[in-house]
MARBADREN-997740 format. One record per residue (C-alpha): residue number from 1; chain; x, y, z. Coordinates in nm, 2 decimals, decimal comma. Layout:
REM MARBADREN-997740
@pos = NUM unit = A x = X y = Y z = Z
...
This chain:
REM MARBADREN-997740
@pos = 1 unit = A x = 14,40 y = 21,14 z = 13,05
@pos = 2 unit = A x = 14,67 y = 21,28 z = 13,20
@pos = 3 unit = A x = 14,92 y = 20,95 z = 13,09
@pos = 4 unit = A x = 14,77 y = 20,93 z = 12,75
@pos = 5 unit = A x = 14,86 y = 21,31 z = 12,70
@pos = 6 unit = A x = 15,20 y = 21,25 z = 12,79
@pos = 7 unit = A x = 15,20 y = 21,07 z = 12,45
@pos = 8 unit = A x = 15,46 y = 20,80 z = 12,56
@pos = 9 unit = A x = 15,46 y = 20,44 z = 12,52
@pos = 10 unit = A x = 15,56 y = 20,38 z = 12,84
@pos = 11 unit = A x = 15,29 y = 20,58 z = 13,04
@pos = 12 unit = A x = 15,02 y = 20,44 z = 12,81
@pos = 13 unit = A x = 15,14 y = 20,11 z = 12,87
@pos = 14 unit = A x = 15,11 y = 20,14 z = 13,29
@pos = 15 unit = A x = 14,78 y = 20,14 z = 13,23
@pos = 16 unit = A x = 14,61 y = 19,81 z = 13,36
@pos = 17 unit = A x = 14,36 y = 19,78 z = 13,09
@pos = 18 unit = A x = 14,26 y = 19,49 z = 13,27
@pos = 19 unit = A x = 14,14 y = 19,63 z = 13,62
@pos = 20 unit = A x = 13,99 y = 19,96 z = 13,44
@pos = 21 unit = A x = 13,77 y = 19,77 z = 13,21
@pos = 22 unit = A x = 13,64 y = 19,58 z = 13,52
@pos = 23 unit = A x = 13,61 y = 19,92 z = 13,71
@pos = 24 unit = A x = 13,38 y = 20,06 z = 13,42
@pos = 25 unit = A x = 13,17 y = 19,74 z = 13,40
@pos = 26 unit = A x = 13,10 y = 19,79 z = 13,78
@pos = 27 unit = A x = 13,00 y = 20,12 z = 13,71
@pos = 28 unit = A x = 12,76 y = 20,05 z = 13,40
@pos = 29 unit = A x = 12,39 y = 20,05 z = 13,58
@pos = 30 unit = A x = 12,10 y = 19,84 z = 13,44
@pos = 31 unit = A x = 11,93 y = 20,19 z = 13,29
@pos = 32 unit = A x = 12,20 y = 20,15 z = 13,05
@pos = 33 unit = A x = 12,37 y = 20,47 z = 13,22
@pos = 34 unit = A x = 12,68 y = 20,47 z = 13,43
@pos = 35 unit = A x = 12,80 y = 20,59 z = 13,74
@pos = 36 unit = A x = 13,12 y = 20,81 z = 13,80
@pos = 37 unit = A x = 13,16 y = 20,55 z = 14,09
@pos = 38 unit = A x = 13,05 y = 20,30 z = 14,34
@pos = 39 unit = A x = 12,70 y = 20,42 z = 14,47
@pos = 40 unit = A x = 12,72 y = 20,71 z = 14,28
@pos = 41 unit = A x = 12,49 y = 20,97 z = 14,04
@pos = 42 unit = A x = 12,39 y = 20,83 z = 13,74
@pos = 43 unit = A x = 12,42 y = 21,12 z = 13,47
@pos = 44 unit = A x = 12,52 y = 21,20 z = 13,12
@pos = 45 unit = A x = 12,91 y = 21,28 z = 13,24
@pos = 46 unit = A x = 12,96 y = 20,94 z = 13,32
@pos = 47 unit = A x = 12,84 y = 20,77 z = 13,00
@pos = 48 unit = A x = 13,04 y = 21,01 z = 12,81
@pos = 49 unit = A x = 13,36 y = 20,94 z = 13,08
@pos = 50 unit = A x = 13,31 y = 20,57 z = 13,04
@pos = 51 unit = A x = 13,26 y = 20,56 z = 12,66
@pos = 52 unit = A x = 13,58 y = 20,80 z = 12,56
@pos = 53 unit = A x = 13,78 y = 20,58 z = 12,87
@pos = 54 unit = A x = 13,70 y = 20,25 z = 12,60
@pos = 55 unit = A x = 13,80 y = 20,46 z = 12,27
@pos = 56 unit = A x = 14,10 y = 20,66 z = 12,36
@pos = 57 unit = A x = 14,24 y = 20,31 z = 12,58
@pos = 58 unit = A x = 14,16 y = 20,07 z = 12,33
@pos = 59 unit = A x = 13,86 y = 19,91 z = 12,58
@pos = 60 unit = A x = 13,59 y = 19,70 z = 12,41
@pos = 61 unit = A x = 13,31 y = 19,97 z = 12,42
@pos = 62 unit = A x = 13,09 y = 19,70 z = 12,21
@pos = 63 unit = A x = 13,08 y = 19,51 z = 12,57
@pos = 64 unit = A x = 12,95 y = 19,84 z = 12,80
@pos = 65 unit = A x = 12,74 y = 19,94 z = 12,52
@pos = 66 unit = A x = 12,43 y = 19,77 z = 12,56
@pos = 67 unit = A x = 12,10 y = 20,00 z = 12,66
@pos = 68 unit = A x = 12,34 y = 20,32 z = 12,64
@pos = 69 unit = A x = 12,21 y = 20,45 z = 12,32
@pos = 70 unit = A x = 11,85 y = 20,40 z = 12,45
@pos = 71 unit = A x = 11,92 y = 20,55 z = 12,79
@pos = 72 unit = A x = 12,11 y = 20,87 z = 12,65
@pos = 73 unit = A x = 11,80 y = 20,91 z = 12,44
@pos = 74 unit = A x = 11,57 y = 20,92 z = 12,71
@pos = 75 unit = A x = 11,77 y = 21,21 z = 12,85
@pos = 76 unit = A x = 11,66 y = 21,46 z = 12,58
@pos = 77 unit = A x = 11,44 y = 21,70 z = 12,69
@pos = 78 unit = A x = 11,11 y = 21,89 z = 12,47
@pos = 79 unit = A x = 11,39 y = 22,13 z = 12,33
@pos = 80 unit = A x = 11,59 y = 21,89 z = 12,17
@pos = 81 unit = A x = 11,88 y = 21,94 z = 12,43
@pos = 82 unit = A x = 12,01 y = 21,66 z = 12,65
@pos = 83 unit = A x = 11,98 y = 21,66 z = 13,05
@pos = 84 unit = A x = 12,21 y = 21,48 z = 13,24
@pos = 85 unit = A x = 11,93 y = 21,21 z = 13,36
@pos = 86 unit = A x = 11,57 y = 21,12 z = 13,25
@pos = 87 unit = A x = 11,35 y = 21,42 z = 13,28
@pos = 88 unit = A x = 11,58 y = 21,66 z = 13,34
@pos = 89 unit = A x = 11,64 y = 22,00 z = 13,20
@pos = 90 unit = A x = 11,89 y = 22,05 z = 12,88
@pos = 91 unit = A x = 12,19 y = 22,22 z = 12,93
@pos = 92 unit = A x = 12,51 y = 22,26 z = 12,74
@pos = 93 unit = A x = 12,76 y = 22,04 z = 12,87
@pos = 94 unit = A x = 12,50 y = 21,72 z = 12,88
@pos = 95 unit = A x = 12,43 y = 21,78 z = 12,52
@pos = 96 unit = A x = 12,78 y = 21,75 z = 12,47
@pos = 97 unit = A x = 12,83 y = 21,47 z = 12,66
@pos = 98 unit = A x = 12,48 y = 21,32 z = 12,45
@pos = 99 unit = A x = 12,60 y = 21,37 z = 12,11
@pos = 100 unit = A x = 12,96 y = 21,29 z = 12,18
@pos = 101 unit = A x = 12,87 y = 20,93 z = 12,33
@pos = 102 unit = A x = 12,64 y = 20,88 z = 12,03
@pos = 103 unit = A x = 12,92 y = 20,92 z = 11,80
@pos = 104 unit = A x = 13,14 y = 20,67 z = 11,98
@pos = 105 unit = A x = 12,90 y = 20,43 z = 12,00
@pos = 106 unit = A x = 12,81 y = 20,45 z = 11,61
């Protein structure tokens, strides 16, 4: 984030899109969730991270998007909130993270 808000051709372009995109496949799990990174949780943050990684890079989020839709779903909790895992309470900042990754993925 911090070379694409310098808004310069030349930061977004050191970028390896090549080695990122790699990174987040290694990081998508078979829930359909993601990890923040090797051996690590598995929670709403990290969808959202890796999904808005793909949009604002240019990524192709159609190839990391498989079972993510499903998994997000089966984060929301009886209120109608999301948790950051399965059967976890809502809060705030997961349902963000929920609805936001929803919307990038269509």
């Amino acid at each position: 984030m911090c070379l694409v808000s310098l808004q310069s051709e030349e930061a977004l372009a050191s970028i390896n899109k090549t080695t990122l995109f790699d990174f987040l496949k290694t990081c998508k799990h078979e829930s359909g969730g993601f990890s923040m990174h090797d051996g690590g949780e598995i929670d709403m943050r990290s969808a959202y991270c890796a999904l808005a990684t793909c949009e604002i890079v240019g990524l192709p989020i159609d190839q990391l998007s498989e079972g993510v839709a499903e998994w997000i779903i089966s984060c929301q909790s009886y209120e109608g909130g999301f948790g950051g895992e399965p059967y976890t309470e809502a809060h705030g900042g997961y349902t963000f993270c929920a609805v936001a990754s929803l919307v990038l993925l269509n």
